[in-house]
C-alpha positions in Angstrom: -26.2 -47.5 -3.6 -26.0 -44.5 -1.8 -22.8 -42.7 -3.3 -24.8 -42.9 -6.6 -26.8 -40.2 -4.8 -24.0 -38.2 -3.7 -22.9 -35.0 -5.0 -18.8 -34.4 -5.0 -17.1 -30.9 -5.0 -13.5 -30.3 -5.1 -11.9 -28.7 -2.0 -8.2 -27.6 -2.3 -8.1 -30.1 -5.1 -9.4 -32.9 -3.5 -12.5 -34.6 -4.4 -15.1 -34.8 -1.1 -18.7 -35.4 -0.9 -21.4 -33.2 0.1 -21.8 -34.9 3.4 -18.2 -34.7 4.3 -18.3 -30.6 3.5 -21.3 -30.4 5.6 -19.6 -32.6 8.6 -16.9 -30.1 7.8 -19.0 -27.1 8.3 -20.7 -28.1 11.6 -16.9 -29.2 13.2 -15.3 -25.3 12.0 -18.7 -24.1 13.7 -18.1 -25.4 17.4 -14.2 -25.3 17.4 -12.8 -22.0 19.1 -11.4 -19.1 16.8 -8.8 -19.9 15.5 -8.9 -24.0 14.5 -8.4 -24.8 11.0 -10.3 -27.6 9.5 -9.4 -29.2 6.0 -10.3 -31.6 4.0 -6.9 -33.6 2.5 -6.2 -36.9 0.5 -5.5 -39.7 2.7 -1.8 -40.7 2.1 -2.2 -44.1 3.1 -2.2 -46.5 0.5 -4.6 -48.7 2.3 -6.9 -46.4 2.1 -6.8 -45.2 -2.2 -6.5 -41.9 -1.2 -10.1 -41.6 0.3 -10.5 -37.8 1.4 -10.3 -37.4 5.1 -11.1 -34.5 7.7 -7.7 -32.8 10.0 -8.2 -30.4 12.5 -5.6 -28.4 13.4 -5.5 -26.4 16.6 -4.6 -22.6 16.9 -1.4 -21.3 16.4 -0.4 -18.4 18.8 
């Protein structure tokens, strides 16, 4: 299967592949200044707390 192949790193404690950290990358390299984009355990228990990517818009 693929996720045999994929390599997991811990961001802010939570356990992501190396495919999520690069979709992370390319999304904090086209928002505006400012946006914060993090990587958090999804709190639904449907989902086994599968990572998942928020964006977050500026604050002024």
């Amino acid at each position: 299967m693929a996720d045999e192949f994929m390599t997991l790193e811990c961001i802010d404690s939570v356990l992501v592949s190396t495919p999520l950290c690069r979709a992370v990358r390319r999304l904090r390299a086209v928002l505006p200044v400012g946006w914060q984009v993090d990587v958090v355990a999804n709190g639904d228990p449907a989902h086994c707390g599968v990572p998942v990517v928020r964006a977050l818009p500026a604050t002024d």
